[in-house]
MMTF fields as JSON, N, C-alpha, C and O atoms, coordinates in Angstrom:
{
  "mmtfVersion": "1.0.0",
  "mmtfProducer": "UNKNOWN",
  "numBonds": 263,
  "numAtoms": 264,
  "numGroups": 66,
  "numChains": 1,
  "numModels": 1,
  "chainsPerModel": [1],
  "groupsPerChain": [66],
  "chainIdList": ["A"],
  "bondAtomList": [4, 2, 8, 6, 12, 10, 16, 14, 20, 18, 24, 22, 28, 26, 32, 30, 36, 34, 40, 38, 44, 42, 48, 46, 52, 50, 56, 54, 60, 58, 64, 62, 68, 66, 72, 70, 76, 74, 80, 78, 84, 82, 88, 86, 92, 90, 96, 94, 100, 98, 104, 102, 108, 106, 112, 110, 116, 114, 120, 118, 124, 122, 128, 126, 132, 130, 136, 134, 140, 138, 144, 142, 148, 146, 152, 150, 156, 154, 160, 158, 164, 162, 168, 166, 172, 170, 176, 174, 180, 178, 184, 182, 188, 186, 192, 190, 196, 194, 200, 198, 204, 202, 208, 206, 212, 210, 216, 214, 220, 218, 224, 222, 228, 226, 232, 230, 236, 234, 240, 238, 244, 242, 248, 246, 252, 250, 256, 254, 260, 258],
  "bondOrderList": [1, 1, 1, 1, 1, 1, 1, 1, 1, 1, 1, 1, 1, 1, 1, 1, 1, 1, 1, 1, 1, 1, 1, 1, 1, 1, 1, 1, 1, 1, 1, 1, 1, 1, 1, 1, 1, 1, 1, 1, 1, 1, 1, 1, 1, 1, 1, 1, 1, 1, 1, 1, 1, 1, 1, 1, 1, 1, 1, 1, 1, 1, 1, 1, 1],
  "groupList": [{"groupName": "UNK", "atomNameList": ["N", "CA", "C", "O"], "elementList": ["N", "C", "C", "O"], "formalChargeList": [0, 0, 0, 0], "bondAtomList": [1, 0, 2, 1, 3, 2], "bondOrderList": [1, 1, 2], "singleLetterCode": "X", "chemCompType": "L-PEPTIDE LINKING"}],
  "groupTypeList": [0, 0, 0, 0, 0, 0, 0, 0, 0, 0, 0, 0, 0, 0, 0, 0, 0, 0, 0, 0, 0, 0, 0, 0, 0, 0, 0, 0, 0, 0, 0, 0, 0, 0, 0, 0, 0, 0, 0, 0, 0, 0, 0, 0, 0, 0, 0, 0, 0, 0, 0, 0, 0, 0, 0, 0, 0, 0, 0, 0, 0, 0, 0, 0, 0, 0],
  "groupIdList": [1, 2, 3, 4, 5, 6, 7, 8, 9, 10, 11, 12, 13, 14, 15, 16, 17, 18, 19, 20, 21, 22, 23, 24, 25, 26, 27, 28, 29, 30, 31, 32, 33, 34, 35, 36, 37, 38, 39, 40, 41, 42, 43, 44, 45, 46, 47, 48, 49, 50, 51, 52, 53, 54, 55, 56, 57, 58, 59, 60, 61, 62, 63, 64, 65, 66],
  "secStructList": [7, 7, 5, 7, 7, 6, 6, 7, 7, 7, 7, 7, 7, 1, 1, 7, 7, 7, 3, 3, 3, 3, 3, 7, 7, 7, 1, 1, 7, 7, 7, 7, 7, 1, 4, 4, 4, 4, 1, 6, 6, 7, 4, 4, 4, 1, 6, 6, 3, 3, 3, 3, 3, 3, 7, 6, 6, 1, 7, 3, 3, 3, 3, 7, 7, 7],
  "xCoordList": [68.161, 68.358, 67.146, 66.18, 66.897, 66.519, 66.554, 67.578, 64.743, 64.913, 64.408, 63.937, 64.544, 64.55, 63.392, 63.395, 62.416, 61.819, 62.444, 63.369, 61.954, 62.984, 62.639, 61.452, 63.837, 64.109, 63.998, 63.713, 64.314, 64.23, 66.027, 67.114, 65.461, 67.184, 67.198, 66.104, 68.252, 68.151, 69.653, 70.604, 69.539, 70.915, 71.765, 71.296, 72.814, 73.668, 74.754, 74.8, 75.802, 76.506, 77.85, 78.149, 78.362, 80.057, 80.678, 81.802, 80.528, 82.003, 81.926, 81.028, 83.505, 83.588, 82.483, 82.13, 81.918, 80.427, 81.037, 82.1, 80.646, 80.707, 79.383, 78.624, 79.434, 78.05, 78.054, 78.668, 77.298, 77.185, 75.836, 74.742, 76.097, 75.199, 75.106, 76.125, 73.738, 73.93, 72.488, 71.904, 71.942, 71.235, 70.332, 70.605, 69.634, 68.682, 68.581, 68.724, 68.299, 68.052, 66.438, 65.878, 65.595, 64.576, 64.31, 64.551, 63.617, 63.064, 62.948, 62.544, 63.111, 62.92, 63.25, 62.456, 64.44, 64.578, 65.87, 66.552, 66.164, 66.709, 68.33, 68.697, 69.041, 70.683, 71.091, 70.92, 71.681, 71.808, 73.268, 73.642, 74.111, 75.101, 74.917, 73.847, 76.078, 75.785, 75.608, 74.868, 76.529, 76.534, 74.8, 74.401, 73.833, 72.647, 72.072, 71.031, 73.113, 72.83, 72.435, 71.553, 73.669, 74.028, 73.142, 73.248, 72.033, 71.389, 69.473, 68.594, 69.382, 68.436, 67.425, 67.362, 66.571, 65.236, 65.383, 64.438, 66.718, 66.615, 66.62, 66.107, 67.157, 66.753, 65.79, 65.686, 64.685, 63.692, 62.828, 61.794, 63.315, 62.674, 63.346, 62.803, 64.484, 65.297, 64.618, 64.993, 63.971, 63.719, 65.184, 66.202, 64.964, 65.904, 67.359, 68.411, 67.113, 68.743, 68.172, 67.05, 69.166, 69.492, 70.498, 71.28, 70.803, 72.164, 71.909, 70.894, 73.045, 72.953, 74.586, 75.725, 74.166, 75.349, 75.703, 74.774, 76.83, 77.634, 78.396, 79.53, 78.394, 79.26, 80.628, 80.685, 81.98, 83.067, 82.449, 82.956, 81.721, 81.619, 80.548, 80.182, 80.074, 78.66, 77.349, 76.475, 77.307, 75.792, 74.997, 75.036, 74.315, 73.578, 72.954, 72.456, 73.084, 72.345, 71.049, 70.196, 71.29, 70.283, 70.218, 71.216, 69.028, 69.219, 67.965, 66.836, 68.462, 67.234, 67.201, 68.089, 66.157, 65.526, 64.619, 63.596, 65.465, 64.915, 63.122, 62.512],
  "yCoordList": [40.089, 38.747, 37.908, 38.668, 37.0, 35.965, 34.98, 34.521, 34.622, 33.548, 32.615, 32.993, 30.845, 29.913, 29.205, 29.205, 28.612, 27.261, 25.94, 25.567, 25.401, 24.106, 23.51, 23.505, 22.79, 22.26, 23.107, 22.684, 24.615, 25.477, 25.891, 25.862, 26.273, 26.843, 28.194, 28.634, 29.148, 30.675, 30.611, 29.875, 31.608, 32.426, 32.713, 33.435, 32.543, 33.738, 34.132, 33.54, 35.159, 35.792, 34.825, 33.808, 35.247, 34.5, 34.598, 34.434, 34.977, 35.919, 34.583, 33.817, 34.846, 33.66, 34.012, 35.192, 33.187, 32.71, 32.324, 31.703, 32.537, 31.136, 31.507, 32.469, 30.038, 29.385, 29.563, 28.822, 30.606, 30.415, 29.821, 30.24, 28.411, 27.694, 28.358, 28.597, 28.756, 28.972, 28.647, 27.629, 29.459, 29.151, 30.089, 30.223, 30.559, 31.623, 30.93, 29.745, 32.051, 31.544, 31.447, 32.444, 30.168, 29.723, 29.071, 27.866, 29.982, 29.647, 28.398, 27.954, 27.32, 25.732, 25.209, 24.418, 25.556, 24.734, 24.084, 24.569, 22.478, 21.971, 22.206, 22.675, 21.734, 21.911, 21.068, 19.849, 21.794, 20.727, 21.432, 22.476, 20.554, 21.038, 21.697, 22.177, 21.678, 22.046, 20.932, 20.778, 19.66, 18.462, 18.262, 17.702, 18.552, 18.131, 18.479, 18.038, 19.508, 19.265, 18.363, 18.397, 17.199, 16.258, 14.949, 13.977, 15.19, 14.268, 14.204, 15.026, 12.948, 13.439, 13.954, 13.289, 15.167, 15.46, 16.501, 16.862, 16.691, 16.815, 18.722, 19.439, 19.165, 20.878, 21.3, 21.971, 20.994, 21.421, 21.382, 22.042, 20.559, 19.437, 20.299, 20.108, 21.186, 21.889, 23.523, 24.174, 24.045, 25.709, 26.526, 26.338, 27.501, 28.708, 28.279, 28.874, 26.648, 26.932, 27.542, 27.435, 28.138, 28.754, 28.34, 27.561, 28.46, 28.361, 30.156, 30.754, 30.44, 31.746, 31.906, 32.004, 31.881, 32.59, 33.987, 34.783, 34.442, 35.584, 36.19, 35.744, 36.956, 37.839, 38.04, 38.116, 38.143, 38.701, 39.934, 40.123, 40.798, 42.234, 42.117, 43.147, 40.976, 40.589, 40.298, 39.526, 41.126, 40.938, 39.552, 39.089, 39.045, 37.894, 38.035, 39.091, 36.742, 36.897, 35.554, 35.449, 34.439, 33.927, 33.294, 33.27, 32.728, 32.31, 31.338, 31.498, 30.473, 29.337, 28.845, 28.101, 29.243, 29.146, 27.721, 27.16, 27.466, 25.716, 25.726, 24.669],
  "zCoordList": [96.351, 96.837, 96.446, 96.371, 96.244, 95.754, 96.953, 97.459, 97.481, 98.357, 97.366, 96.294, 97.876, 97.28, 98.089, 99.32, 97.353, 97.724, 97.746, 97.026, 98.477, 98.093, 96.899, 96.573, 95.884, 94.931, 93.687, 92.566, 94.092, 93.39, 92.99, 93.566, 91.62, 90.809, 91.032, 91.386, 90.921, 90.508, 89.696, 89.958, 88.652, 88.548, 89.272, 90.152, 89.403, 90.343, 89.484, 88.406, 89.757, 89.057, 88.753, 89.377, 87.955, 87.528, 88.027, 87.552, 89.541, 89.886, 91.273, 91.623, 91.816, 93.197, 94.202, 94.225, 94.996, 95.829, 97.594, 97.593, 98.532, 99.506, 99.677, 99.56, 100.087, 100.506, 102.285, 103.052, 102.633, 104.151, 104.639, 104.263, 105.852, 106.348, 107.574, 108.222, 108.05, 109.608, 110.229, 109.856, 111.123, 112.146, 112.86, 114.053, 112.552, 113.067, 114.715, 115.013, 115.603, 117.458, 117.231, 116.776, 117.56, 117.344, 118.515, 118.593, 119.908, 121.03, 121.193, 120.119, 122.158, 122.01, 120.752, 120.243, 120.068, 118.831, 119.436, 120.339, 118.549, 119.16, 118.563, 117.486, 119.604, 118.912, 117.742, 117.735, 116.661, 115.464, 115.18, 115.714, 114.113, 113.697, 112.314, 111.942, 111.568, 109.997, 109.444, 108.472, 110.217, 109.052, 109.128, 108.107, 109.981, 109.431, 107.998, 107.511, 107.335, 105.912, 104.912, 104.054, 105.361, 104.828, 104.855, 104.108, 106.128, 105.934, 105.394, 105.652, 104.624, 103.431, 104.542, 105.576, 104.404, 104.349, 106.159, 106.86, 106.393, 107.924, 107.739, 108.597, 106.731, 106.798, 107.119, 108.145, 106.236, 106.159, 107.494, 107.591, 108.535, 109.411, 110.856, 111.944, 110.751, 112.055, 112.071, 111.096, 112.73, 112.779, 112.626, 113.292, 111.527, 111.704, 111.182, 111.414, 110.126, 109.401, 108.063, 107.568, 107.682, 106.412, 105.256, 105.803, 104.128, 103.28, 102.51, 102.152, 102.518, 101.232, 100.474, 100.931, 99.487, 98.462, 98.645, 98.509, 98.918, 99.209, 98.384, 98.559, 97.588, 97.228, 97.95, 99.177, 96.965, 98.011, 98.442, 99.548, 98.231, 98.599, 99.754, 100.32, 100.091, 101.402, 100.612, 101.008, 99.249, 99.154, 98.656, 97.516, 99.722, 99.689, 97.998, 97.606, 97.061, 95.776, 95.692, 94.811, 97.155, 97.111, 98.39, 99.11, 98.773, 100.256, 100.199, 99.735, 100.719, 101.261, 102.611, 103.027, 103.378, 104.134, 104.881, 104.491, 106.05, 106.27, 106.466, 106.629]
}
């Protein structure tokens, strides 16, 4: 697996992907949804979200880390 910095590229394979967004449990962190994706600069800015590319078979091939 392959973690990502932000504004960083990687490879990933040819084959079909989902993209799973989620949420690590981060003591006093505050409640956010997924759409906080969507807004500019707010990932990086929430404790404990994540994005990772999935394999149909599970295996994570990259993951970025808020």
């Amino acid at each position: 697996m392959t973690h990502l910095p932000k504004g960083a590229n990687t490879p990933v394979p040819t084959v079909t992907l989902r993209v799973a967004a989620g949420r690590l449990q981060v003591p006093g962190g505050p409640t956010e949804e997924v759409a906080a994706f969507c807004d500019d600069g707010v990932f990086g800015q929430v404790p404990g979200l994540y994005a990772q590319a999935v394999t149909a078979d599970g295996t994570v091939v990259a993951r970025l880390d808020g």
